[in-house]
The first five atom37 places (N, CA, C, CB, O) and aatype in JSON, in Angstrom:
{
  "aatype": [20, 20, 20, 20, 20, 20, 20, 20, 20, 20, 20, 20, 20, 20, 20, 20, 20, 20, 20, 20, 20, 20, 20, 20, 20, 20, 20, 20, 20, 20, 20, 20, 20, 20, 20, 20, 20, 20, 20, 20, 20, 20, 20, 20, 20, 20, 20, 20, 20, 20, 20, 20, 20, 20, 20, 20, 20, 20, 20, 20, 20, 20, 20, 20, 20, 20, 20, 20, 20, 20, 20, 20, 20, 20, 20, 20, 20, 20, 20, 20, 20, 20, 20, 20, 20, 20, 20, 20, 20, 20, 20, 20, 20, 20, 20, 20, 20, 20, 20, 20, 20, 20, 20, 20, 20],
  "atom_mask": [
    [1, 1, 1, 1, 1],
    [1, 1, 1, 1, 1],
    [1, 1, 1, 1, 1],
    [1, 1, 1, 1, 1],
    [1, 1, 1, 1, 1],
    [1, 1, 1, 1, 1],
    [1, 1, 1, 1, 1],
    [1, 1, 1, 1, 1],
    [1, 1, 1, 1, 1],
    [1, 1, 1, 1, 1],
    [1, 1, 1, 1, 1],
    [1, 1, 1, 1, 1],
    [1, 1, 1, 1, 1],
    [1, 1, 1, 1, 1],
    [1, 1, 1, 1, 1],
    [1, 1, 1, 1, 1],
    [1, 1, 1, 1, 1],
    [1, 1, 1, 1, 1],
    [1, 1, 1, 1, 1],
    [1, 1, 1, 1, 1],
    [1, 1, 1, 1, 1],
    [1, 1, 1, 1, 1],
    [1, 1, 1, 1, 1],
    [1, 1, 1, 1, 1],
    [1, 1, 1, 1, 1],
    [1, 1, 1, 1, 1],
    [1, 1, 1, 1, 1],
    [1, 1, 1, 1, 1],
    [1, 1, 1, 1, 1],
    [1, 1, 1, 1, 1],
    [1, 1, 1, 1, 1],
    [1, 1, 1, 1, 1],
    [1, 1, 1, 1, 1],
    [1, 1, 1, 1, 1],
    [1, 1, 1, 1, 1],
    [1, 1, 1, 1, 1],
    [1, 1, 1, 1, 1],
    [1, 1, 1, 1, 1],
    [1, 1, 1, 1, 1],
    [1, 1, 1, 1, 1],
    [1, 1, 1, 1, 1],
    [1, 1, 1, 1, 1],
    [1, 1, 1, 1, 1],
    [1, 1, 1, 1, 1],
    [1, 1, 1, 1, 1],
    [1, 1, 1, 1, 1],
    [1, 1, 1, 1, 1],
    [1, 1, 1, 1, 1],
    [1, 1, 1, 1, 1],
    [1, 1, 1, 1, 1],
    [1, 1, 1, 1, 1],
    [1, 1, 1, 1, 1],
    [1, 1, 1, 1, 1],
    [1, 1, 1, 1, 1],
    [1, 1, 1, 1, 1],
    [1, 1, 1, 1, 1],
    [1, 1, 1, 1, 1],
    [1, 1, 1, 1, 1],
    [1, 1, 1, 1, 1],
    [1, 1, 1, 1, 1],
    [1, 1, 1, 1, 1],
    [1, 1, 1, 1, 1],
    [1, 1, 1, 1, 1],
    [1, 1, 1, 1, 1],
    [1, 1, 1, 1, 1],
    [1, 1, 1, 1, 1],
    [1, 1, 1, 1, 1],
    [1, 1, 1, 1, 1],
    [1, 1, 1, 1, 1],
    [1, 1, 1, 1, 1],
    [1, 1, 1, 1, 1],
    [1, 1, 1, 1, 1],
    [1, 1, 1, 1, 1],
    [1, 1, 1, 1, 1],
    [1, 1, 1, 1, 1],
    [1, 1, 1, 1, 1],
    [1, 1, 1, 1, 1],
    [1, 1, 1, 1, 1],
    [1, 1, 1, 1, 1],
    [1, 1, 1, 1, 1],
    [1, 1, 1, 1, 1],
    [1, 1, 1, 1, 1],
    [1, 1, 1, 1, 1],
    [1, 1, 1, 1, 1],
    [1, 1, 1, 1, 1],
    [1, 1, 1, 1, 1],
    [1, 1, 1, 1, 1],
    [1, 1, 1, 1, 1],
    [1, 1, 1, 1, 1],
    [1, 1, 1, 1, 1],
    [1, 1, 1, 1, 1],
    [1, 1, 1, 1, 1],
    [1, 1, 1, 1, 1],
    [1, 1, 1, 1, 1],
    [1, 1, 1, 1, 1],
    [1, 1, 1, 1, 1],
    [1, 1, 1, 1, 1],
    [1, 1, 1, 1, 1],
    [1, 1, 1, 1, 1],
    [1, 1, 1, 1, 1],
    [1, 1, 1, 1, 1],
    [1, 1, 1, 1, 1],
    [1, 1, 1, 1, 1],
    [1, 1, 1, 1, 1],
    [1, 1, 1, 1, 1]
  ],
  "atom_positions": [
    [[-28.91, -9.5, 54.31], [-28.88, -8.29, 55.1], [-29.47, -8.58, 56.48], [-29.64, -7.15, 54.4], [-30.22, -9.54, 56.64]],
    [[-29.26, -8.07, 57.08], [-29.45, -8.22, 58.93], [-30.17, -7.15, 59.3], [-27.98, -8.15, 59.96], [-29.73, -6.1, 58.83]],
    [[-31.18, -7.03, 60.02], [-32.25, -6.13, 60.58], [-31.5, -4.65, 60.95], [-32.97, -6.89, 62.02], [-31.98, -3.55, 60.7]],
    [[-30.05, -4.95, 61.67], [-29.12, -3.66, 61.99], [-28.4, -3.08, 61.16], [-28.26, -3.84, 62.86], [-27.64, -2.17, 61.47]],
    [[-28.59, -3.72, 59.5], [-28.01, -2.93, 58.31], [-28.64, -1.88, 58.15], [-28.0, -3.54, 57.08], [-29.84, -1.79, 58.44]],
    [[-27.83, -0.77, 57.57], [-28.11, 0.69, 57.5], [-27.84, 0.79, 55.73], [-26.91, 1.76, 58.65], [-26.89, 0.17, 55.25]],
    [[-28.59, 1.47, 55.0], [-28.73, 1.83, 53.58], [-27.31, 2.72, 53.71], [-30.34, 2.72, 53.09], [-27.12, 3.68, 54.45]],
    [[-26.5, 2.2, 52.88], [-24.87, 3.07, 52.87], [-25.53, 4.65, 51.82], [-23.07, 1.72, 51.6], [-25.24, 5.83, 52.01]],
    [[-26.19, 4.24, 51.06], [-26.43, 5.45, 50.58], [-26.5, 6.88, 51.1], [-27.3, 5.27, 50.17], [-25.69, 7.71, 50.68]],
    [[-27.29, 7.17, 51.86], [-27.51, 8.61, 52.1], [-25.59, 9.08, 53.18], [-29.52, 8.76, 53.32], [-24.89, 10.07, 52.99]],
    [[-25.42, 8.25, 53.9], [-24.5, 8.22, 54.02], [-22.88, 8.54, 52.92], [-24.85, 7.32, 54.48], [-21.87, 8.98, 53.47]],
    [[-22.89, 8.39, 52.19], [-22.3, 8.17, 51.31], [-21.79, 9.44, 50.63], [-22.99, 7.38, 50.66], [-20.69, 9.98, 50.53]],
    [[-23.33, 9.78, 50.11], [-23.64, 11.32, 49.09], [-23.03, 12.01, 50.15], [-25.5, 11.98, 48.6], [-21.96, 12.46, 49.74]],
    [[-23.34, 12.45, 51.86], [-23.29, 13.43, 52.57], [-21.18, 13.3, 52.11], [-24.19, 13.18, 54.44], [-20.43, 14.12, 51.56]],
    [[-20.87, 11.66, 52.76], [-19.53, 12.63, 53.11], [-18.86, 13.05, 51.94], [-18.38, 11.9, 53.98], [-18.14, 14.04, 52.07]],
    [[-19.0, 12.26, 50.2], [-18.75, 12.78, 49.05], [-18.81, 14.42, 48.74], [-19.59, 12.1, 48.3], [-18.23, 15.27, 48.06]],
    [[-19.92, 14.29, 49.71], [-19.79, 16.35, 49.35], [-19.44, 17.41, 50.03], [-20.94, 17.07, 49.13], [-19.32, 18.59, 49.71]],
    [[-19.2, 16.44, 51.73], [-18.23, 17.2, 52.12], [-17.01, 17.31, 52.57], [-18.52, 17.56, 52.57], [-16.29, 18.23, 52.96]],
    [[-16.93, 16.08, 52.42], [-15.43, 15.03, 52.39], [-14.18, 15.45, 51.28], [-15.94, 13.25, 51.84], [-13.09, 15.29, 51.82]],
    [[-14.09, 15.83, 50.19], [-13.74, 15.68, 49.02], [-12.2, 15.08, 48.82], [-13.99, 16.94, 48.44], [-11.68, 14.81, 47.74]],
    [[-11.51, 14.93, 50.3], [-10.03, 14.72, 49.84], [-10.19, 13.73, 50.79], [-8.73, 15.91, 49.94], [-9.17, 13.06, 50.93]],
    [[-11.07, 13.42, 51.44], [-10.71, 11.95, 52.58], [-9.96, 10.75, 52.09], [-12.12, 11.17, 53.09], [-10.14, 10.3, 50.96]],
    [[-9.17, 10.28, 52.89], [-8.09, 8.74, 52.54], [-8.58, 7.71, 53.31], [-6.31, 8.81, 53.0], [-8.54, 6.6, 52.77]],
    [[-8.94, 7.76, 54.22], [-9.61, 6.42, 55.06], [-10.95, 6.58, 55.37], [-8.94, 6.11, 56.49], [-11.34, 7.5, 56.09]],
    [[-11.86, 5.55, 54.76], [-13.23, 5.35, 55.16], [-13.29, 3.99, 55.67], [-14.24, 5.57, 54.02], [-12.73, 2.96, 55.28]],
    [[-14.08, 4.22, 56.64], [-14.32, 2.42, 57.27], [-16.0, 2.73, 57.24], [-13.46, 1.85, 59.46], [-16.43, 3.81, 57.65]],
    [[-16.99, 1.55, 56.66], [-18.27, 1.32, 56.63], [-18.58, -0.15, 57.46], [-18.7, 1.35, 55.1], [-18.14, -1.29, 57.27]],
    [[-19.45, 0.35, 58.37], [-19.54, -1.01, 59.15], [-21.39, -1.44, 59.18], [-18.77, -0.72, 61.02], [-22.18, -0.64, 59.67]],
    [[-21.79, -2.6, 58.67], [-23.11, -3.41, 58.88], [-23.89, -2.03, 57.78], [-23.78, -3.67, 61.02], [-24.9, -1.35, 57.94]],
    [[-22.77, -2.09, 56.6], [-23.79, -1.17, 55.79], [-24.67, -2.0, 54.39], [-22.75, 0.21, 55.12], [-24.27, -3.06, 53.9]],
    [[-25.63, -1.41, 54.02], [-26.16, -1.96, 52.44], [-25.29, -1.64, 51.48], [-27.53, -1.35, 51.88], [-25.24, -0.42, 51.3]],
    [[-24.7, -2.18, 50.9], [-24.26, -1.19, 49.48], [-24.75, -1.66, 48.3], [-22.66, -1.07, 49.16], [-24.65, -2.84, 47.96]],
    [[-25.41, -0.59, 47.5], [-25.53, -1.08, 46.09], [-24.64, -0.41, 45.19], [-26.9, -0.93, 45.56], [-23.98, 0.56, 45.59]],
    [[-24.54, -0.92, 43.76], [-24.24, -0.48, 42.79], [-23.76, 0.73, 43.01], [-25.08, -0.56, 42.03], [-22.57, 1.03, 43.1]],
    [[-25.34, 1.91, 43.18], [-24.68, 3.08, 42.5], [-24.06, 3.79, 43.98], [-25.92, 4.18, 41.47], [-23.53, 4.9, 43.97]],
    [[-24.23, 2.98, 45.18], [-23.47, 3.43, 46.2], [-21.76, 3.71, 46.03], [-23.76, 2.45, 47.2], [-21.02, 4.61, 46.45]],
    [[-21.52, 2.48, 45.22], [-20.07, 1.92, 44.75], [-19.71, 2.8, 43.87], [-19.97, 0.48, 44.09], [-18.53, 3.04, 43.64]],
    [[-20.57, 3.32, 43.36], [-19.84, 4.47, 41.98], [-20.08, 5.37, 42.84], [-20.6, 4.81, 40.18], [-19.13, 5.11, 43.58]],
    [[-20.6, 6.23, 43.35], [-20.15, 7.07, 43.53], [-19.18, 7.59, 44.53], [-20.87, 7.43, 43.44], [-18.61, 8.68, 44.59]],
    [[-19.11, 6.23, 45.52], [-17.94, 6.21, 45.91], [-16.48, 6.18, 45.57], [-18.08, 5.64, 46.33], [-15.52, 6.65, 46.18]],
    [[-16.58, 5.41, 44.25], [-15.41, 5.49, 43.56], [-15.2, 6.6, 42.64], [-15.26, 4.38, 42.92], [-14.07, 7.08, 42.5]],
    [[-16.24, 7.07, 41.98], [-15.96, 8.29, 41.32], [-15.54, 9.35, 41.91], [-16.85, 8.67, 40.75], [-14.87, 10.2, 41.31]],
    [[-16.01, 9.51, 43.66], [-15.58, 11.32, 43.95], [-14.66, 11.08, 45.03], [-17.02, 12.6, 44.57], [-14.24, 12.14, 45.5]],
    [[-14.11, 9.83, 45.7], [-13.61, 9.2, 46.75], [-11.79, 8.75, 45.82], [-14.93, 7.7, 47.31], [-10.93, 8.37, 46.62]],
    [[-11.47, 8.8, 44.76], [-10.86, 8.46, 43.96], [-8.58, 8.51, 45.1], [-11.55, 9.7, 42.42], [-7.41, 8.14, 45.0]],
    [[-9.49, 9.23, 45.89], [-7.8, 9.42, 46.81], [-7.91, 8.46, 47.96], [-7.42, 11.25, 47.66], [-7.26, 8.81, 48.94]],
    [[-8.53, 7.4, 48.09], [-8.45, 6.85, 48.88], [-7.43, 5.87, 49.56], [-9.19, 6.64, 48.69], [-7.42, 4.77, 49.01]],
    [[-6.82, 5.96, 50.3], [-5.58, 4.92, 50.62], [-6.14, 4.32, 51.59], [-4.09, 5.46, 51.06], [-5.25, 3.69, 52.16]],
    [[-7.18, 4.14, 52.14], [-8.04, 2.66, 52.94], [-9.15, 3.17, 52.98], [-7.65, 2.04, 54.6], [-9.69, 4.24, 53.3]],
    [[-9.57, 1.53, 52.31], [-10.81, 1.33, 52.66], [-11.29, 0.08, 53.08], [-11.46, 1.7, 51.8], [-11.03, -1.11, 52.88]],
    [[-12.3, 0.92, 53.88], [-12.82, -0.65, 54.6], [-13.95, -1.45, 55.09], [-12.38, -0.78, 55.53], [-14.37, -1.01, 56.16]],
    [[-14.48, -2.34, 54.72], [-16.15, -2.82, 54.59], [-16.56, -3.61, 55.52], [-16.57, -3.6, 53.37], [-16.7, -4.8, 55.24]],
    [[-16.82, -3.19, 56.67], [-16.95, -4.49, 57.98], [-18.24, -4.87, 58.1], [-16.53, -4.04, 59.61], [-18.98, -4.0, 58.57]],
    [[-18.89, -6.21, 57.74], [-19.81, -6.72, 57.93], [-20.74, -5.81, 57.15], [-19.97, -6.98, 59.23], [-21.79, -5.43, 57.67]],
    [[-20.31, -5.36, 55.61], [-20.97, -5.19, 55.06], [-22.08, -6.43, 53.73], [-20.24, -4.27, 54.89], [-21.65, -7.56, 53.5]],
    [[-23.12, -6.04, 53.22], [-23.41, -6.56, 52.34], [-24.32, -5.62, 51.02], [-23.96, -7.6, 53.0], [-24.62, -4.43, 51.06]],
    [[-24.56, -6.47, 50.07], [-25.3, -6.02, 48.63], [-24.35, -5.82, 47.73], [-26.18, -4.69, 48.63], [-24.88, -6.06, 46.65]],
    [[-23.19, -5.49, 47.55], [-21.84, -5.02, 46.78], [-21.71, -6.5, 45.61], [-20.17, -4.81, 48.16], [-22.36, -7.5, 45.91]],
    [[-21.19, -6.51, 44.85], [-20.42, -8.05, 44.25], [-19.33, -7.24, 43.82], [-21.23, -9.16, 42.81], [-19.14, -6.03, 43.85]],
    [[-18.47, -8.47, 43.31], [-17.18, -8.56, 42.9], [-17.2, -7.55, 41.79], [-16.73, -9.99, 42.51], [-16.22, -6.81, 41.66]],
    [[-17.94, -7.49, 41.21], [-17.99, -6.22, 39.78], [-17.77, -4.68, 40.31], [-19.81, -6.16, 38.88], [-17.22, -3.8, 39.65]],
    [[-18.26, -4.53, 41.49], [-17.97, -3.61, 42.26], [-17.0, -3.29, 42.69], [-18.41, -3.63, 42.94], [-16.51, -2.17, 42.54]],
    [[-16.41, -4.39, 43.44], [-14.86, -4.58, 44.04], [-14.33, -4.09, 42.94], [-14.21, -6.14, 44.48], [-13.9, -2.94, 42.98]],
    [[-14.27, -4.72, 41.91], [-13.49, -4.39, 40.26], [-13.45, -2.93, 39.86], [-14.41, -5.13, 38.9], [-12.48, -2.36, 39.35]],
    [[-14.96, -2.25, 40.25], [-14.73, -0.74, 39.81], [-13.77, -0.24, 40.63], [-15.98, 0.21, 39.89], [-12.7, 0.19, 40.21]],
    [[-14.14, -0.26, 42.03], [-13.47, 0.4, 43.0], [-12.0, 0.12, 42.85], [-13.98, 0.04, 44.31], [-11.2, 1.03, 43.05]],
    [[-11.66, -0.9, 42.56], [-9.77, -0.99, 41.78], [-9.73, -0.49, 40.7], [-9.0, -2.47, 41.36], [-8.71, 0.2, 40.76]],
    [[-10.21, -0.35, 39.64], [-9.92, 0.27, 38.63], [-10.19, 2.05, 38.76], [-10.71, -0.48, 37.59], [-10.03, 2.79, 37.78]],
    [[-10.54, 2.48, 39.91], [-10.92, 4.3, 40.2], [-10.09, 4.39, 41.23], [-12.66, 4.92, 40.71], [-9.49, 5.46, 41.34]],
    [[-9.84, 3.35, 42.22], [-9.31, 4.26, 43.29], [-7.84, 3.71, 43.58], [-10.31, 4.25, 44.69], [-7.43, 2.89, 44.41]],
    [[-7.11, 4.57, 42.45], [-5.22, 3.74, 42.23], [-4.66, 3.71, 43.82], [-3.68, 5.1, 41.01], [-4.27, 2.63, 44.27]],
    [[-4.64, 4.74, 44.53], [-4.01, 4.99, 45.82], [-4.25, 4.15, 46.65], [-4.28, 6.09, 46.38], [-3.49, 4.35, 47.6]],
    [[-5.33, 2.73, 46.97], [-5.78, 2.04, 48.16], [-4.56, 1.27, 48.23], [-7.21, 1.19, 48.11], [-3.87, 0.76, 47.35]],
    [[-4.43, 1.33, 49.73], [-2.87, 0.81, 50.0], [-3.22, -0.07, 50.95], [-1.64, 1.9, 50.55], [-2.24, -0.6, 51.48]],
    [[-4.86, -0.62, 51.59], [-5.42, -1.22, 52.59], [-7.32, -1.56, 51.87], [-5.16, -0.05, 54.09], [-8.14, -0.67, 51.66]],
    [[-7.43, -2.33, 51.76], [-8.81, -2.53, 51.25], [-9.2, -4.14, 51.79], [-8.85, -2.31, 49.41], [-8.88, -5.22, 51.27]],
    [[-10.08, -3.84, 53.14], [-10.3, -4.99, 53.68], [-11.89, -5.02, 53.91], [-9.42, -5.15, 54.92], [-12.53, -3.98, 54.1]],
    [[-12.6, -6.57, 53.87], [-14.15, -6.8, 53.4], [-13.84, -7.99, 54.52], [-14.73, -7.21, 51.42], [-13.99, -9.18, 54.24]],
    [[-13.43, -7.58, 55.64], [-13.51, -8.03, 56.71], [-15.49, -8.59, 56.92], [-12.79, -6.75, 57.71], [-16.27, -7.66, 56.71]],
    [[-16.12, -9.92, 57.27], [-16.98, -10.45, 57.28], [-18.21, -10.08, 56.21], [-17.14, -10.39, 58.43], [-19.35, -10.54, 56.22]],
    [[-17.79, -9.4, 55.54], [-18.41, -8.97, 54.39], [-19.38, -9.69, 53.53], [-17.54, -8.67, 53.69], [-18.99, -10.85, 53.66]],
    [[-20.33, -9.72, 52.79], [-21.33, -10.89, 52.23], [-21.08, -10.06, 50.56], [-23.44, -10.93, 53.12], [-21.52, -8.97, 50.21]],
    [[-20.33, -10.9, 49.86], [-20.09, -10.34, 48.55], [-20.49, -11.14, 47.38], [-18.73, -10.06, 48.41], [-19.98, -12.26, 47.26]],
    [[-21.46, -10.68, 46.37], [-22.31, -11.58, 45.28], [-21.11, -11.69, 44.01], [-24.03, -10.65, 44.68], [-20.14, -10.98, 43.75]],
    [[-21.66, -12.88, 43.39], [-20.5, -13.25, 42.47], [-19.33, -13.65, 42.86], [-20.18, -12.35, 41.75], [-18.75, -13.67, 43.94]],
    [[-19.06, -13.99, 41.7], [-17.55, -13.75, 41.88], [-17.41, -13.06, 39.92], [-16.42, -15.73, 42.44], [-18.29, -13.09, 39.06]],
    [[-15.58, -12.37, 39.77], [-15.43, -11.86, 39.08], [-13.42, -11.93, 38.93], [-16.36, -10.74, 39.38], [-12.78, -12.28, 39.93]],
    [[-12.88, -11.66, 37.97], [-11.26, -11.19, 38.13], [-11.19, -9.92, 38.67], [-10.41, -11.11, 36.74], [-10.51, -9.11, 38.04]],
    [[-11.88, -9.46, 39.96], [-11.47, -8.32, 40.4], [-10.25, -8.31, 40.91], [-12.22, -7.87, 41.18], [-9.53, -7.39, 40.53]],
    [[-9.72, -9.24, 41.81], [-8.42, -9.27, 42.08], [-7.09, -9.28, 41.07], [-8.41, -10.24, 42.76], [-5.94, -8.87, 41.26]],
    [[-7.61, -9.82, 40.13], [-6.31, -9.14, 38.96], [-6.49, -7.85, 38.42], [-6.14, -9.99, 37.54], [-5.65, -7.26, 37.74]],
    [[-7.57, -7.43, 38.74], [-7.68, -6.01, 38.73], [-7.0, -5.11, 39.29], [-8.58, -5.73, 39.05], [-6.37, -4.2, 38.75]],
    [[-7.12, -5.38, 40.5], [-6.52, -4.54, 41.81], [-5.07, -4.77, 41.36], [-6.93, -5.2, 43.59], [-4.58, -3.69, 41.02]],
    [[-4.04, -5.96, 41.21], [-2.84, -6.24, 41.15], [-2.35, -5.38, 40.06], [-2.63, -7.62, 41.03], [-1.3, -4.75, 40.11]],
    [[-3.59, -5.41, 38.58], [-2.79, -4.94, 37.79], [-3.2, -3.19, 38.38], [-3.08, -5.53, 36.09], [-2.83, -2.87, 37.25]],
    [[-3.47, -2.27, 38.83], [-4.08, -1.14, 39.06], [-3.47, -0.45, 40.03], [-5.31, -1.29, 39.31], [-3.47, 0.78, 40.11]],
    [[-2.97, -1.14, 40.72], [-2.65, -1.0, 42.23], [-1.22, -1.48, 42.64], [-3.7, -1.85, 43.08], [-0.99, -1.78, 43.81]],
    [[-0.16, -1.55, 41.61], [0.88, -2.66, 41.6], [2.27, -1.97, 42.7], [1.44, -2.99, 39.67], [3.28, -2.54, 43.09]],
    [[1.75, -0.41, 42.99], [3.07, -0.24, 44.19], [2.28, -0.17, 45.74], [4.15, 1.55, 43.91], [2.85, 0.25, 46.74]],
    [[1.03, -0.6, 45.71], [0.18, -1.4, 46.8], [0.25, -2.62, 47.45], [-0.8, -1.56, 46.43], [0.34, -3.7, 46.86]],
    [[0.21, -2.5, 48.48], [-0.35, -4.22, 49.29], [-1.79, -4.33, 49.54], [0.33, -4.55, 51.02], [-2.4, -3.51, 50.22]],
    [[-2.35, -5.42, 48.97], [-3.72, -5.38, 49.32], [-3.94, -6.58, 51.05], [-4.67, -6.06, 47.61], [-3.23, -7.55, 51.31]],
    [[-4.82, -6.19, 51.7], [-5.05, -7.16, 52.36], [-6.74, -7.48, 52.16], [-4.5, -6.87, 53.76], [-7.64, -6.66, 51.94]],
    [[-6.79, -8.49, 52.26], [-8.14, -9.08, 51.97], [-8.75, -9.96, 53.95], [-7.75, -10.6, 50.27], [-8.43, -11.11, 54.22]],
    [[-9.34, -9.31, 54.66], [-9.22, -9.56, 55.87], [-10.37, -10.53, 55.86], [-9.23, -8.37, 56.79], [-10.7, -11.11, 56.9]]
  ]
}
């Protein structure tokens, strides 16, 4: 994490509750943990882009939820992104996501 990372959390909850039908989120030089990722994927579930610029804290298990909740992403890019693990999230997404193009930036 970098001194100019911002905790994605509080961020997160606000637009989940007042967001409820949003399709494009872009997060830039954010933290993400775990339960940032769920609840992004749980109430964010219409999303057709998303996008993680120079984010970090997330891993691939994450990536994995967020394909398996959010069928509609038609753009999901982790453009300079710092991502822990690794995992078969990407056969995730393929099998989940199969009238999608993913780009991986």
């Amino acid at each position: 994490m970098k001194d100019d990372d911002q905790q994605a959390g509080p961020w997160i909850k606000a637009i989940t509750r007042k967001y409820k039908k949003i399709k494009k989120l872009v997060l830039k030089r954010m933290l993400l943990t775990d339960a940032d990722i769920q609840i992004l994927a749980d109430k964010m579930g219409r999303l057709k882009v998303l996008k993680f610029k120079k984010c970090a804290g997330f891993s691939t298990d994450d990536l994995k939820f967020i394909a398996e909740s959010c069928k509609n992403l038609t753009v999901f890019s982790l453009e300079g992104s710092d991502v822990k693990r690794q995992s078969d999230w990407l056969n995730v997404v393929a099998r989940n996501n199969t009238k999608n193009s993913l780009r991986k930036c």
